[in-house]
N, C-alpha and C positions, 0 to 999 in steps of 0.2 A: 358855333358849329351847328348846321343843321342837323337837323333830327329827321332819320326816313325809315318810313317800314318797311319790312322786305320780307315776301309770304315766303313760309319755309319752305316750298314747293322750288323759287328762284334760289330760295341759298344751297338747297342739294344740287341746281340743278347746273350751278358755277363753280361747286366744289369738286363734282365728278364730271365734270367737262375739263377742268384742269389737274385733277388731283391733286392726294393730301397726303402725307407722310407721315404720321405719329408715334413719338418713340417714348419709348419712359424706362423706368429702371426703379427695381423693388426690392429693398433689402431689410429682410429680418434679422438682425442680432440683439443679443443677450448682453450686457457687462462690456460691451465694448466690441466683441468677436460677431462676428459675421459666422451668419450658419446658413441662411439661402442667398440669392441673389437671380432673380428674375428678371434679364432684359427683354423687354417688345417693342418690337416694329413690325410695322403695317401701314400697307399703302390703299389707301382706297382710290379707285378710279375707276370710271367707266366702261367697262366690256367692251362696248361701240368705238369708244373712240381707241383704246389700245387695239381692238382689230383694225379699225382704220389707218393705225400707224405702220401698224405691220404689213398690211397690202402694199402702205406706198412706199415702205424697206428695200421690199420686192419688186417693185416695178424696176423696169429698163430706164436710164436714164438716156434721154435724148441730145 
């Protein structure tokens, strides 16, 4: 397999071009019993381009 670098400047900038979803799940127990349980989700994506979707939601279709 080749090996390629890639400035982190290009990897943000195909991450928030297509967005990233990341979810996880955090659970504190004691002896077997659950006492918190924290789920997160989060989407990162780029401002520009979710308004550009939304413009062309709205446009008239021809």
């Amino acid at each position: 397999m080749e090996r390629r670098e890639v400035a982190l400047v290009d990897l943000l900038d195909r991450v928030l071009a297509g967005g990233v979803v990341i979810t996880g799940e955090i659970t504190l127990c004691i002896a077997d019993i659950d006492l918190v349980r924290i789920s997160l989700r989060a989407l990162i994506a780029s401002v520009r381009v979710e308004a550009e979707e939304a413009e062309d939601d709205h446009q008239p279709r021809s």
